[in-house]
C-alpha positions in Angstrom: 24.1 -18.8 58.1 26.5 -21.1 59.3 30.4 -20.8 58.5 32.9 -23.5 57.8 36.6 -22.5 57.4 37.8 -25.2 56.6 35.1 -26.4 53.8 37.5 -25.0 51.0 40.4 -26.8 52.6 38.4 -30.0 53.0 36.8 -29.4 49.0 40.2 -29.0 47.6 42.0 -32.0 49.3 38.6 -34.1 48.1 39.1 -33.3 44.6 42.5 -33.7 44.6 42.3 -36.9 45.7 39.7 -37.3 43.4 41.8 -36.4 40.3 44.9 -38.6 41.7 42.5 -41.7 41.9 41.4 -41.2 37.8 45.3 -40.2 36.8 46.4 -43.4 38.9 43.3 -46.0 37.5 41.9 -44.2 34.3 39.5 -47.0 33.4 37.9 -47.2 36.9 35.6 -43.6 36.3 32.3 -44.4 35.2 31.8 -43.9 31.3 29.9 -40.9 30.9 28.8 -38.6 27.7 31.2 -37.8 24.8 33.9 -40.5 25.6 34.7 -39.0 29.5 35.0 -40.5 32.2 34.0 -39.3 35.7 34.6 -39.9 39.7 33.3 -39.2 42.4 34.7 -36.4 44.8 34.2 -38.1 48.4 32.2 -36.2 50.3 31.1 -33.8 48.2 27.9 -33.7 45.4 30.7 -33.4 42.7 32.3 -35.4 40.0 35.5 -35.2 37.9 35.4 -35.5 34.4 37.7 -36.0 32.6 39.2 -38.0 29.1 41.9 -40.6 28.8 44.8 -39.6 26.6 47.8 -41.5 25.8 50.2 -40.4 28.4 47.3 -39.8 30.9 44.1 -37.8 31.2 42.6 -34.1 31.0 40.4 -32.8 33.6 37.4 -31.5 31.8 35.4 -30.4 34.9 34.4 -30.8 38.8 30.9 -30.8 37.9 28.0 -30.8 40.8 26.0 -33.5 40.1 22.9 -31.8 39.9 23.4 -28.6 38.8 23.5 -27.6 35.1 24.1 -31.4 34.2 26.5 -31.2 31.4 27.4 -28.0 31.0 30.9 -29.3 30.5 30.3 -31.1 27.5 31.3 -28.4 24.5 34.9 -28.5 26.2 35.1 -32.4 24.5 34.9 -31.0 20.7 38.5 -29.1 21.5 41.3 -31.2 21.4 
């Protein structure tokens, strides 16, 4: 098995970016299930999805994009 210390590191500052990018241009995700939004986590098989408020958004989940698709989607009935 091969080891990469700093793939956490590297995961972290991807989805941060990730989320800074929807908070800064809400409208540029791709519409997605249940009124979300998602976008891409750059260099990474994972997405951010999340809903557009008023005064900005709320992270629903870093889902993979393969793995149990949509598993996210009963945190969009709370509000």
């Amino acid at each position: 098995m091969k080891r990469y210390p700093s793939l956490g590191q590297r995961f972290t500052a991807a989805v941060e970016e990730a989320a800074a990018r929807a908070l800064a241009f809400p409208l540029s995700g791709s519409p997605s299930r249940s009124n979300t939004r998602r976008v891409f986590v750059k260099g990474f098989r994972f997405s951010v999805v999340y809903r557009t408020e008023p005064d900005g958004i709320v992270i629903l989940a870093v889902a993979h994009h393969s793995r149990r698709p949509f598993y996210w989607s009963s945190r969009t009935r709370a509000r």
